[in-house]
C-alpha positions as CSV (number, residue, x, y, z in Angstrom):
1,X,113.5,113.5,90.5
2,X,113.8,112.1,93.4
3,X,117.7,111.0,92.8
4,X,117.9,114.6,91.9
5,X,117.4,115.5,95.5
6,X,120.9,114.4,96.6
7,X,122.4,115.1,93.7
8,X,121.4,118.8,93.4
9,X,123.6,119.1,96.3
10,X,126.7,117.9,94.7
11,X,126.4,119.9,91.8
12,X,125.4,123.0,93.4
13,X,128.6,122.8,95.5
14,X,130.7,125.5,94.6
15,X,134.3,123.6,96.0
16,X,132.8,119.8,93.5
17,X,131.4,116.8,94.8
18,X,133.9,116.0,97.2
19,X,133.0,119.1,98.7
20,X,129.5,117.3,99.5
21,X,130.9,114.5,102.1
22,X,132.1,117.3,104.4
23,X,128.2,116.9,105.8
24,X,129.1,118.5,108.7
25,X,129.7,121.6,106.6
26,X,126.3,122.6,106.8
27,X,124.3,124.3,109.0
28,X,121.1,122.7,110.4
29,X,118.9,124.2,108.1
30,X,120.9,122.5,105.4
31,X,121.5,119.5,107.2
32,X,117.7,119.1,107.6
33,X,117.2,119.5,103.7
34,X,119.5,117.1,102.9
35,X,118.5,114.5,105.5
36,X,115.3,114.5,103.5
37,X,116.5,113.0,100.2
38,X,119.9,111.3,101.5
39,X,119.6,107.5,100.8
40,X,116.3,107.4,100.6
41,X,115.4,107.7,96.5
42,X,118.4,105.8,95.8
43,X,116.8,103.0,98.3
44,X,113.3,103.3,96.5
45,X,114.5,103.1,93.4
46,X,117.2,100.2,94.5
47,X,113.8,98.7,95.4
48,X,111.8,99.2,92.2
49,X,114.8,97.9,89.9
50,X,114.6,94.7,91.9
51,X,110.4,94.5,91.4
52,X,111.2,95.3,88.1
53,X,113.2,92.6,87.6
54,X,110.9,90.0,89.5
55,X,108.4,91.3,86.3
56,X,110.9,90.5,83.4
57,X,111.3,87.0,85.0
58,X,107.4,86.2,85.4
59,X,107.5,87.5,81.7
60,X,110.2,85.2,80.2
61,X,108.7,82.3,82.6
62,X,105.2,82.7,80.9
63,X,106.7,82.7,77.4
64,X,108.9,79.9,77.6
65,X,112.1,82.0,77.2
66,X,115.5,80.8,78.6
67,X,116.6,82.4,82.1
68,X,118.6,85.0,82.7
69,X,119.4,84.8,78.5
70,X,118.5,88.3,76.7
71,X,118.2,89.8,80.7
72,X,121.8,90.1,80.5
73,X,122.1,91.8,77.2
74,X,119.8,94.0,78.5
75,X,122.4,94.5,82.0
76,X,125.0,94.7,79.7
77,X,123.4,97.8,78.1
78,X,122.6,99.4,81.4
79,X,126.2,99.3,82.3
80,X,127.3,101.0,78.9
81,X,124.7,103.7,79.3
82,X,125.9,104.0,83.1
83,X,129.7,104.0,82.2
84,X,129.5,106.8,79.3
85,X,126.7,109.0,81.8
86,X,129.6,108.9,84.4
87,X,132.3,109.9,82.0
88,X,130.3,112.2,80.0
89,X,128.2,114.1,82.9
90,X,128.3,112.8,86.6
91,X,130.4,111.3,88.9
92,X,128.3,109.5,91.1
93,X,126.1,107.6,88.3
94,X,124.0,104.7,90.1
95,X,123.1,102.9,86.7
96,X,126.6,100.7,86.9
97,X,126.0,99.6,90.4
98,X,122.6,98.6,89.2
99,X,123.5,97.1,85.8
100,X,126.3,94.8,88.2
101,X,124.0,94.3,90.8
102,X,121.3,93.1,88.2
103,X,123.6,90.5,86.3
104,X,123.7,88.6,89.5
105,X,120.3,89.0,91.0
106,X,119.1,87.9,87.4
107,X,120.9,84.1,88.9
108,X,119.2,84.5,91.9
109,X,115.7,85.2,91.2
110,X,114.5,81.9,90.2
111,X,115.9,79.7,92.7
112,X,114.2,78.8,96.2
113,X,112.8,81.6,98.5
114,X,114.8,79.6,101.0
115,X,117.8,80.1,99.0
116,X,116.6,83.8,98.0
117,X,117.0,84.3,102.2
118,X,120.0,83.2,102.5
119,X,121.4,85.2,99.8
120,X,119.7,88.4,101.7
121,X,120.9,87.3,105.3
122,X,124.2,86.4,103.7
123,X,125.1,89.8,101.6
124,X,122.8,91.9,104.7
125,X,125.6,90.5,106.9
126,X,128.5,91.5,104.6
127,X,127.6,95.0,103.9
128,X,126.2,95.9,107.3
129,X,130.1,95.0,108.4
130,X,131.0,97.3,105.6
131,X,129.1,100.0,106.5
132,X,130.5,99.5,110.0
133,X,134.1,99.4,109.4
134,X,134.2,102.4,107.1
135,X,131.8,104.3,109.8
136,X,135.2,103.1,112.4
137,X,137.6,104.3,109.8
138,X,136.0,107.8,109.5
139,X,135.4,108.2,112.7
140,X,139.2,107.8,113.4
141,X,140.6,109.7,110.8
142,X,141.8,113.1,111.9
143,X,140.8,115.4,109.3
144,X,136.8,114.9,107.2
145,X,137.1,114.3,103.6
146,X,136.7,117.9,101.4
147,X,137.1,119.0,97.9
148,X,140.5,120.5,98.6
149,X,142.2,122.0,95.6
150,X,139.6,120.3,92.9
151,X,137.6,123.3,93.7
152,X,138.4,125.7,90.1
153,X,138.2,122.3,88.5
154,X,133.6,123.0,88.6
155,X,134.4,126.4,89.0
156,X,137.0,127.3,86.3
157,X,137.9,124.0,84.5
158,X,135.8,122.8,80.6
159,X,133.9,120.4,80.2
160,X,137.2,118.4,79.0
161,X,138.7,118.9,82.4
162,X,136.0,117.1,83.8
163,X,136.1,114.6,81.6
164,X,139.7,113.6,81.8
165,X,139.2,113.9,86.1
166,X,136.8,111.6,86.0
167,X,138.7,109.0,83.8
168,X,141.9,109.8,85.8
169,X,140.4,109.5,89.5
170,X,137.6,106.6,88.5
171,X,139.0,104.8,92.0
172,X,138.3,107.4,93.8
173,X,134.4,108.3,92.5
174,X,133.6,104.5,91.9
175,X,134.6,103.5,95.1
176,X,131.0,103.6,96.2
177,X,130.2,100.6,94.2
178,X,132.0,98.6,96.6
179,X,128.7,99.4,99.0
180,X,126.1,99.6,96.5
181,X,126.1,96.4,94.8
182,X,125.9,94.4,98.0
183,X,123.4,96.9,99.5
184,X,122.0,96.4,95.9
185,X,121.4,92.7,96.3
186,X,119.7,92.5,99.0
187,X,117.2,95.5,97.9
188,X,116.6,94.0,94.4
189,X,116.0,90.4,96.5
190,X,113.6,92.3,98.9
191,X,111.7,94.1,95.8
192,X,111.4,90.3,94.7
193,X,110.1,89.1,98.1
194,X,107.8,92.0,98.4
195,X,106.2,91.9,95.0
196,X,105.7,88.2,95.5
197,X,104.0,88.6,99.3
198,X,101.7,91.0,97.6
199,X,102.7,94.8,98.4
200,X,100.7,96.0,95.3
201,X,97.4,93.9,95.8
202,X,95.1,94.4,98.2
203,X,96.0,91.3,100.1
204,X,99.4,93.2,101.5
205,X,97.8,96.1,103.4
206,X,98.7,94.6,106.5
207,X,102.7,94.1,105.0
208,X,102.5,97.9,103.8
209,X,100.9,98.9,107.4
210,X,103.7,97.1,108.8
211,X,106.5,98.7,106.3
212,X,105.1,102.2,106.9
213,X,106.0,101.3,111.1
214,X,109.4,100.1,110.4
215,X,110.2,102.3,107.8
216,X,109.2,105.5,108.9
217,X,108.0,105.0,112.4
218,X,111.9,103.4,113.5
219,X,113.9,104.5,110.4
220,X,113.3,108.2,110.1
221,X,114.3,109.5,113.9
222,X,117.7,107.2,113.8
223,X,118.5,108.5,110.1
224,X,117.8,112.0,111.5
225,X,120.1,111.7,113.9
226,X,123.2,110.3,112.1
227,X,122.2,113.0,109.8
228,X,123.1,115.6,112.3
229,X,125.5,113.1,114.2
230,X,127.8,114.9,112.0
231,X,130.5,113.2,108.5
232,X,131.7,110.5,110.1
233,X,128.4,108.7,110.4
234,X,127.4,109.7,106.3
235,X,128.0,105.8,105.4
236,X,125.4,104.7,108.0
237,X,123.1,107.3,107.3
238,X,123.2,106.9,103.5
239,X,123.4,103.5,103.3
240,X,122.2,101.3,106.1
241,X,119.4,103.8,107.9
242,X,117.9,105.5,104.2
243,X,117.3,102.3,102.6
244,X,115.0,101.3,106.0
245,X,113.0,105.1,105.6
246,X,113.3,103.9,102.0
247,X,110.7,100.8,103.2
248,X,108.3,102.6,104.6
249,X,108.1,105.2,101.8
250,X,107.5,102.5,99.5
251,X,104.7,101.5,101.9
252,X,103.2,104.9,102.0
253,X,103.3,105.6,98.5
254,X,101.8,102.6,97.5
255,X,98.7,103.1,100.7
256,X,98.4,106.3,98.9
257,X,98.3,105.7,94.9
258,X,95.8,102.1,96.1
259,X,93.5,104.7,97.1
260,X,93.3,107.5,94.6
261,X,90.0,107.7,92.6
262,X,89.0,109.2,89.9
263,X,90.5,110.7,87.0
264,X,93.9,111.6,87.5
265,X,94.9,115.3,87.5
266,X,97.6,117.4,85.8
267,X,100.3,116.3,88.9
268,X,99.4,112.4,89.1
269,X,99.7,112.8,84.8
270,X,102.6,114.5,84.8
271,X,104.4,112.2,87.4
272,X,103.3,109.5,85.3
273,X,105.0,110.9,82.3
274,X,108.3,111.7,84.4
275,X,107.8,107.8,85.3
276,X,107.4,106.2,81.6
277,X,110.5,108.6,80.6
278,X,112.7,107.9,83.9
279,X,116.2,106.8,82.2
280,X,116.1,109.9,79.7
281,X,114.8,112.3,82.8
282,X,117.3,110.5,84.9
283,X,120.3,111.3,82.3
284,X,119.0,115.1,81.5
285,X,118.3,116.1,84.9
286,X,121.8,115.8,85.4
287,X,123.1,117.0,82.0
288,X,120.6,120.3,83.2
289,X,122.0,120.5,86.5
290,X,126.0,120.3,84.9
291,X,124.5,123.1,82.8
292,X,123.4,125.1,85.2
293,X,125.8,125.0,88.3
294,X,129.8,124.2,86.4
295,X,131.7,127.1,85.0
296,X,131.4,126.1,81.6
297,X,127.9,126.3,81.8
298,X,126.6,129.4,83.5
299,X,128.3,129.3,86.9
300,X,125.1,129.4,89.2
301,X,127.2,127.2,92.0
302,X,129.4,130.1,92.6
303,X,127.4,132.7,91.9
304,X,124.0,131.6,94.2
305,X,126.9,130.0,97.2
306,X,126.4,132.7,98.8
307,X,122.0,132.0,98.9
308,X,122.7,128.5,100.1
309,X,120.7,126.6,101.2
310,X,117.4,128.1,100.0
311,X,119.3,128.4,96.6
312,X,119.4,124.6,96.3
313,X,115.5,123.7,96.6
314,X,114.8,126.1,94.6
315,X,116.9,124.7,92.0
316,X,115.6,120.8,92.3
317,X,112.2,122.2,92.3
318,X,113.0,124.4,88.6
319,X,115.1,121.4,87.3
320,X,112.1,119.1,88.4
321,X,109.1,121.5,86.8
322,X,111.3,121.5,83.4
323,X,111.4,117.3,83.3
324,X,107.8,117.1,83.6
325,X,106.8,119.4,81.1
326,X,109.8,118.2,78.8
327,X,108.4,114.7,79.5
328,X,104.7,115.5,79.1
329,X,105.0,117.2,75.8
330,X,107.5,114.6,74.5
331,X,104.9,111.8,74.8
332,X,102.3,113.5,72.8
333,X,104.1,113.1,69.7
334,X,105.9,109.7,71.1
335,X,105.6,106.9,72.6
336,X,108.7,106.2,74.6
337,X,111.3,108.7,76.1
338,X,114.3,109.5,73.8
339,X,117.0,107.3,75.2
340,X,114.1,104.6,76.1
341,X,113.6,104.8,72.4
342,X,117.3,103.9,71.5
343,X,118.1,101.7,74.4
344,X,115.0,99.2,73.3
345,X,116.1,99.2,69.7
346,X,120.1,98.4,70.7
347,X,118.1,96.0,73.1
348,X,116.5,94.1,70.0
349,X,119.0,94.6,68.0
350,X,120.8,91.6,68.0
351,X,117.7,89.2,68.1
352,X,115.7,90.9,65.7
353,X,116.8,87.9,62.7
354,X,116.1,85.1,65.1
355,X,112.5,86.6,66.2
356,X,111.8,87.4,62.8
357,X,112.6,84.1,61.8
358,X,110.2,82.1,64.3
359,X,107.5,84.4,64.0
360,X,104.3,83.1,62.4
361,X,103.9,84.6,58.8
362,X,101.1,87.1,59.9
363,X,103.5,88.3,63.0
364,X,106.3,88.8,60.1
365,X,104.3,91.0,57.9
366,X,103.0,93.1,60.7
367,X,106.2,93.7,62.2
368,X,108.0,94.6,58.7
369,X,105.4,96.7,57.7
370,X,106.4,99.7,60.3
């Protein structure tokens, strides 16, 4: 949901998401808005695939598996899913950068933290001077990037239109990878480092005290103001300052969910729901917003431009109630989210012979007998 945030934007503009890098566009209401979820759940959850990851390791360490080995199966399948949700429903899909970014973390993870450093200081270095020379070449161009003529292709065109675009301009709306995967590095390496110093135990207050500073305290007033500084400072403010405000939220967040008591209530279940169902949520919140906003759904991008910006939040908010009740009722009858259910079987798939085969005889029955 909160990818959505950002993305609600692009698909509620009226002229397609090129329209959306004209940031400049918008008036400071909208600016504002946007400045909230720019970068910053694309950060947190940059930084969550890379704790994530840190978790399969400890797991394949523990059982004696071979390193990276069925990891990059699973990478491999992230980066089908990614390719056919960018063809089939958005341009701006983040699961390839993270499927590319993972299959070479995966190679990092288990070697020194001296080594891990390096690697951060290394790839830090090299993006930062990305980010820095495409801020120079934007800032010198003459005229901001807009959606020119593509505008009747979300207004007017099919769903094929948008198919074929996507296909025939994949430079052009993949061209962020170029950023994300080394940004993507070193955030999967810190989600590492930050899981092993202890963020979720009670021994890392002091490191989430000192994220929460950094993050929010530094990060949020110079993202706000390359926020209103106006398009030619979007790569900065997307992808240098959100990931920093994306620290601190994870520091606040986890302050906050360390000290909940009691039973949880109808929000912190349903979150939770939304959270064990993220890659279907994540797929159909976008599939609901194409739905919703392009002219071969029911138009709403054209017909509510003229209610921007209020139109937008209210929007995110709907799309957002709809996951969690889709989510929560989905579970009662289920244990895993639609396309978590089909991405773990293709995952298994291909060792389910061998892991038959050297499981003990009682393991064997159980597992056949489903």
């Amino acid at each position: 949901m909160g990818t959505l945030g950002t993305n609600i934007w692009i698909f509620t503009a009226p002229g397609g998401p090129l329209d959306v890098l004209q940031m400049s566009g918008g008036g400071t209401v909208e600016t504002f808005v946007r400045f909230l979820s720019n970068g910053k759940f694309l950060g947190l959850l940059t930084l969550l695939f890379g704790i994530g990851l840190e978790l399969q390791y400890r797991s394949a360490v523990r059982r004696g598996l071979a390193w990276p080995g069925r990891y990059l199966w699973r990478s491999a399948l992230l980066l089908a899913e990614g390719t056919l949700h960018y063809v089939l429903i958005f341009e701006f899909d983040v699961l390839m950068g993270y499927a590319v970014t993972a299959m070479i973390v995966a190679y990092l993870v288990g070697r020194s933290e001296r080594a891990i450093t390096g690697w951060m200081i290394g790839v830090g270095t090299f993006h930062a001077a990305l980010v820095v020379l495409t801020t120079v070449a934007l800032q010198a161009s003459a005229e901001p990037a807009t959606g020119g003529g593509v505008g009747p292709l979300y207004t007017e065109g099919s769903w094929l239109d948008q198919v074929a675009a996507r296909l025939q301009y994949a430079a052009l709306f993949r061209v962020e990878l170029i950023i994300i995967v080394p940004m993507g590095i070193v955030l999967f390496l810190l989600g590492v480092r930050l899981l092993r110093a202890g963020l979720f135990e009670e021994r890392g207050a002091r490191l989430r005290r000192r994220l929460i500073v950094v993050g929010l305290g530094a990060g949020v007033p110079l993202n706000l103001a390359t926020s209103f500084a106006g398009a030619g400072w979007l790569v900065v403010d997307r992808y240098l300052l959100a990931p920093l405000v994306a620290l601190g939220l994870l520091g606040l967040i986890t302050t906050v969910v360390l000290g909940l008591r009691g039973a949880p209530g109808p929000v912190r279940r349903g979150l939770t729901n939304v959270g064990r169902t993220a890659l279907s949520g994540y797929v159909f919140q976008n599939l609901v917003a194409a739905v919703l906003c392009y002219g071969w759904g029911l138009g709403l991008a054209s017909r509510l431009d003229a209610y921007r910006p209020w139109s937008v939040p209210v929007a995110w908010a709907a799309i957002c109630l709809l996951i969690t009740v889709l989510a929560s009722l989905w579970l009662r009858r289920f244990r895993r989210g639609p396309l978590e259910t089909a991405w773990q079987w293709a995952y298994e798939a291909p060792f389910r012979r061998a892991d038959a085969a050297r499981a003990p005889d009682g393991d064997r029955v159980r597992s056949t007998s489903w």
